[in-house]
Wavefront OBJ file of the C-alpha trace (Angstrom):
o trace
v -18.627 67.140 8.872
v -16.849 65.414 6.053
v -14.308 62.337 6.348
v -11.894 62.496 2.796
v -9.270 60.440 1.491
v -8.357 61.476 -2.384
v -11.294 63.006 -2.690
v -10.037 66.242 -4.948
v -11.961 65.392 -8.549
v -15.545 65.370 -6.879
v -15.232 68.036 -3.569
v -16.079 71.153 -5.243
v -19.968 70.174 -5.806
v -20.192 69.519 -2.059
v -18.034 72.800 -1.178
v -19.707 74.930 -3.349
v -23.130 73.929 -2.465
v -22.225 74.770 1.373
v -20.239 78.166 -0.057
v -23.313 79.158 -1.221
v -25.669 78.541 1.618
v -27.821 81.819 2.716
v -27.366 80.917 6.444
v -23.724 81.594 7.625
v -24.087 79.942 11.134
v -21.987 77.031 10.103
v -18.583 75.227 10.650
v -17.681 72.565 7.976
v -15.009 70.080 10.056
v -12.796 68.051 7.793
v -10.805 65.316 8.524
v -8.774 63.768 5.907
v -6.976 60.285 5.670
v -3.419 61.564 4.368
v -4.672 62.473 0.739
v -1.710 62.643 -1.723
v -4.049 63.809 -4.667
v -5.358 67.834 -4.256
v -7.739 67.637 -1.438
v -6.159 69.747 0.874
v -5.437 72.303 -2.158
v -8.695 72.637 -2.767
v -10.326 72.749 0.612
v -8.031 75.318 1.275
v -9.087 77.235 -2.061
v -12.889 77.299 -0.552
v -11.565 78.807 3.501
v -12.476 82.577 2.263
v -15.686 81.321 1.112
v -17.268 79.632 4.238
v -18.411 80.756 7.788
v -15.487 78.388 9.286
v -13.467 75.532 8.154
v -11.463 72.874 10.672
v -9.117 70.928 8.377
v -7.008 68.108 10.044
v -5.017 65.378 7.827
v -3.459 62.486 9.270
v -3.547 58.549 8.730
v -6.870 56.691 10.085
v -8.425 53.663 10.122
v -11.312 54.185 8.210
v -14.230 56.458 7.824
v -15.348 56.080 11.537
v -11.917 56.385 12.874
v -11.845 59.742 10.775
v -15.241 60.592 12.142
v -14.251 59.984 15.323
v -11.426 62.436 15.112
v -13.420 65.233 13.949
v -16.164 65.035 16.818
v -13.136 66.215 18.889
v -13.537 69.822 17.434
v -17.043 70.237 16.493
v -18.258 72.897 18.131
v -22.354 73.749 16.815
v -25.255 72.063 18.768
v -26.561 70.016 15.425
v -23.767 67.533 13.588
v -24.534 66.396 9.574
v -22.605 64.233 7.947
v -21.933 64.434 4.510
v -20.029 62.586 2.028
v -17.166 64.372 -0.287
v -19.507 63.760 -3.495
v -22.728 64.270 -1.510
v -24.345 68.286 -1.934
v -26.908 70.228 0.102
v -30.215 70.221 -2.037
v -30.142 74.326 -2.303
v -28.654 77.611 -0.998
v -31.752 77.722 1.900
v -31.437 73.770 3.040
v -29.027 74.959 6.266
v -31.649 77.641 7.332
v -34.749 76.060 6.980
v -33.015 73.305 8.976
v -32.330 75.757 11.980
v -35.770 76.927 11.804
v -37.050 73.490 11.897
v -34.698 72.213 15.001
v -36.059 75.422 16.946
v -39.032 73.693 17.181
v -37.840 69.686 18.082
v -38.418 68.609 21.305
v -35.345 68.338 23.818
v -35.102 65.058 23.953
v -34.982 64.695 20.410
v -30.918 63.016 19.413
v -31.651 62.906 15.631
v -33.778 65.206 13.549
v -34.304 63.331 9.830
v -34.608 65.017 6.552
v -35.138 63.696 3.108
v -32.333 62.199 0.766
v -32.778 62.600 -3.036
v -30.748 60.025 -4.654
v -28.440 60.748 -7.812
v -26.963 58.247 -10.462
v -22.954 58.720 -10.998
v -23.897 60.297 -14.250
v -25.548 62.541 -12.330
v -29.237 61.211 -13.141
v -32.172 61.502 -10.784
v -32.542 58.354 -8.717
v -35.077 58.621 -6.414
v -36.152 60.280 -2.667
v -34.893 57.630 0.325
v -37.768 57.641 2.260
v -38.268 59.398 5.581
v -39.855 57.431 8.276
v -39.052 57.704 11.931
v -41.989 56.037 12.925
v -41.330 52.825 15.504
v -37.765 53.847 15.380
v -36.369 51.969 18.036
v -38.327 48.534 16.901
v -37.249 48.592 13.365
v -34.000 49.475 13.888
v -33.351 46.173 15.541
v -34.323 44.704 12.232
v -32.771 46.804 9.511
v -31.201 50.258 8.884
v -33.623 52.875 8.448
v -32.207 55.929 8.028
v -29.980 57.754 5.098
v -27.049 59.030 7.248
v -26.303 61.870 5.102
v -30.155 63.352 5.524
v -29.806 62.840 9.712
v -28.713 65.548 11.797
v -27.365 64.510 14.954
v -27.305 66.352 18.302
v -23.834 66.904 19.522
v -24.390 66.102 22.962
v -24.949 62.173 21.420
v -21.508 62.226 21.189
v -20.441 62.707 24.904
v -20.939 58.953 25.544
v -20.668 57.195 22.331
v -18.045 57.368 19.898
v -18.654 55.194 16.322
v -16.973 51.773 16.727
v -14.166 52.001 14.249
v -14.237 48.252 13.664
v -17.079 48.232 11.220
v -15.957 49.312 8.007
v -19.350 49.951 6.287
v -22.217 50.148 8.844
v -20.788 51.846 11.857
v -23.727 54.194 11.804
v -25.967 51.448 11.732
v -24.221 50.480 14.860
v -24.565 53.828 16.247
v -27.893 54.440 16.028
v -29.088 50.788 17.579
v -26.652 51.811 20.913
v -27.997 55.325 20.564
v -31.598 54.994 19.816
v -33.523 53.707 22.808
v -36.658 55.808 22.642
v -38.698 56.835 19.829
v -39.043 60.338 21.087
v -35.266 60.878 20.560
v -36.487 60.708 16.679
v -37.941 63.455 14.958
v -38.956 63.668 11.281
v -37.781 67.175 9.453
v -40.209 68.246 6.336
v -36.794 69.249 5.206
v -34.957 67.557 1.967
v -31.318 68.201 3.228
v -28.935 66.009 1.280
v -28.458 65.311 -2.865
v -26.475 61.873 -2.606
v -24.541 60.267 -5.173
v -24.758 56.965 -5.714
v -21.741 54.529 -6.540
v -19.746 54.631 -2.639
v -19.494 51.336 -0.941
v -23.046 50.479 -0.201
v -23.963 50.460 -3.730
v -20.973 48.351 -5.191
v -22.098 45.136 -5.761
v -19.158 43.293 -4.266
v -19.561 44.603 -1.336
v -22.408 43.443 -0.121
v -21.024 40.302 1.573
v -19.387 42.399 4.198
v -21.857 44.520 4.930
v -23.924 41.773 4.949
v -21.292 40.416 7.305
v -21.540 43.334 9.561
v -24.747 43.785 9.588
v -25.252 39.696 11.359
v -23.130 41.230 13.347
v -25.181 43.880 14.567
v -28.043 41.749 14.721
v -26.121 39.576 17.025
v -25.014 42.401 18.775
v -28.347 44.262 19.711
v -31.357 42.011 19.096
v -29.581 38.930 20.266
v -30.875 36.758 17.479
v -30.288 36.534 13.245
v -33.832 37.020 11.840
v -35.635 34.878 8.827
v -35.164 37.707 6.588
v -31.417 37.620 7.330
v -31.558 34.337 6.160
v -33.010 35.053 2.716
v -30.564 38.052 2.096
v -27.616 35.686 2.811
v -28.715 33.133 0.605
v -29.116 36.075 -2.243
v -25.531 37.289 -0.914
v -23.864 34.040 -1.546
v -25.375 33.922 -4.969
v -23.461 37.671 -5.348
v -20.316 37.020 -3.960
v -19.746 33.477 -6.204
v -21.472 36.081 -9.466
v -18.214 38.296 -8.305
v -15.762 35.946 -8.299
v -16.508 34.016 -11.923
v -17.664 36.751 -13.910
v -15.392 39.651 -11.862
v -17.287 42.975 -10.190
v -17.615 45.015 -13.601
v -19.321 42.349 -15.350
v -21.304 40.633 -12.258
v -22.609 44.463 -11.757
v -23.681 44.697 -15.416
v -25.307 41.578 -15.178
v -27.571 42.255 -12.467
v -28.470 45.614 -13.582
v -29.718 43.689 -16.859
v -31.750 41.323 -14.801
v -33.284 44.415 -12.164
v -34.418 46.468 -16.202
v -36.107 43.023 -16.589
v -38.107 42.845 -13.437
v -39.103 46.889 -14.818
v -36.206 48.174 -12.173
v -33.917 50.867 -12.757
v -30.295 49.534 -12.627
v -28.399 50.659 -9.488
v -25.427 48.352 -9.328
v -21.484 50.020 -9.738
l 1 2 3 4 5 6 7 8 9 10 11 12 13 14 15 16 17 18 19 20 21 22 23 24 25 26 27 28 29 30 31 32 33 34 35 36 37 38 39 40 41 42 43 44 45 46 47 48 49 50 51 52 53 54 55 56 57 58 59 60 61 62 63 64 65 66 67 68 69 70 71 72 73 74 75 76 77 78 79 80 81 82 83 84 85 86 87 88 89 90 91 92 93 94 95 96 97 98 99 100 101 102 103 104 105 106 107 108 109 110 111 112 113 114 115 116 117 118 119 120 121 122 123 124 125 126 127 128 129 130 131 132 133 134 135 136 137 138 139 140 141 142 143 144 145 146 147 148 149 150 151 152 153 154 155 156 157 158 159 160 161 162 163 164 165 166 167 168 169 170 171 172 173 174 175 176 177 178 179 180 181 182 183 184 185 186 187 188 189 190 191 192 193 194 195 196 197 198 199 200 201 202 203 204 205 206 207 208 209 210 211 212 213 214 215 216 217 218 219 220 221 222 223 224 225 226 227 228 229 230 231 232 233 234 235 236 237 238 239 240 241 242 243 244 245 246 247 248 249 250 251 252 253 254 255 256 257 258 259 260 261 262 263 264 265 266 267 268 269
């Protein structure tokens, strides 16, 4: 499933990376926001090359809202989300996954596979680390999966909807109402996603809302902000006031200089 708003100049890696898949036992839903750049042209140019596509465009709210909308017509057991720049790692990623969920348990809501992480200039990153471990625990505390490496059960969606008020970590959100037993976690030896870097989460000025959101959500399901919220707001504040004298090109640039000093890559946009 795929939410997209203007999305034409990077949709061909993910569509030809699913085009190109060796298992055919797929539906790729698509709801866009009202695009006014190619989108649709193209998604349409890709229909005689996949199993099944659902297209839908119309005005929403936001990413969740378009989510949301989508889950109306999914129709497969098994639900990924993927970004419009995101890509399956390689042509067998869809059917080792169906071997692999064969074999998960029934109570099992969300299968997890590995994430690699790529720079905009298309630069390996990193892996995001897979650990389902003490799910339920350390979800209260922070987000701890990649959404785009998670594959969800369907039948999740029967009672719970995203809540289209978050703007950022909605699936954050989902997964602390969702999760309430480790065994509904299950860890897949799969690497299912190639992510792009440089959407929302890692823009620099952004981080005061989600930072926002995710107090929120602390509030919300652990009933109580944490020490360690404390220390990211205080490192948040220092952000958001970098933002607004230097401006988010230059506040970005700044701290990417100051992360190759402490011997870290740079990952701001």
């Amino acid at each position: 499933m795929t939410a997209t708003y203007n999305a034409g100049a990077t949709l061909a890696c993910l569509l030809d990376s699913l085009a190109a898949q060796s298992c055919r036992d797929f539906e790729l839903v698509v709801q866009d926001g009202g695009s006014v750049d190619d989108t649709i042209a193209v998604l349409e140019s890709y229909r005689s090359c996949l199993p099944a596509l659902s297209l839908a465009s119309g005005p929403d709210s936001g990413i969740y809202d378009a989510w949301n909308k989508a889950l109306r017509v999914v129709r497969g057991q098994w639900v990924l989300f993927l970004g419009a720049d995101d890509r399956l790692a390689g042509p067998t990623v869809l059917q080792s996954m169906k071997g692999a969920l064969l074999l998960v348990a029934p109570e099992v809501l969300y299968a997890v596979g590995g994430v690699t992480l790529f720079a905009v200039s298309g630069e390996y990153y990193g892996e995001y680390p897979v650990d389902v471990d003490n799910a339920v625990q350390r979800l209260r505390r922070e987000m701890i999966f990649c959404h785009t490496g998670v594959l969800h059960r369907r039948s999740v969606f029967r009672g719970e909807l995203f809540d289209s008020t978050y703007r950022v970590l909605g699936d954050y959100d989902f997964f602390c109402r969702t999760v309430l037993d480790d065994r509904q976690v299950a860890k897949l030896d799969v690497t299912v996603t190639h992510m792009a870097l440089g959407g929302v989460s890692s823009r620099l000025c952004s981080q005061p809302r989600i930072f926002l959101e995710s107090l929120r959500i602390a509030m919300r399901h652990a009933g109580a902000i944490s020490s360690r919220h404390m220390r990211v707001g205080c490192v948040v504040a220092a952000v958001a006031l970098l933002c607004r004298v230097l401006g988010p090109v230059r506040a970005a640039g700044f701290v990417n200089i100051t992360r190759k000093w402490r011997g870290k890559r740079p990952f701001w946009s």
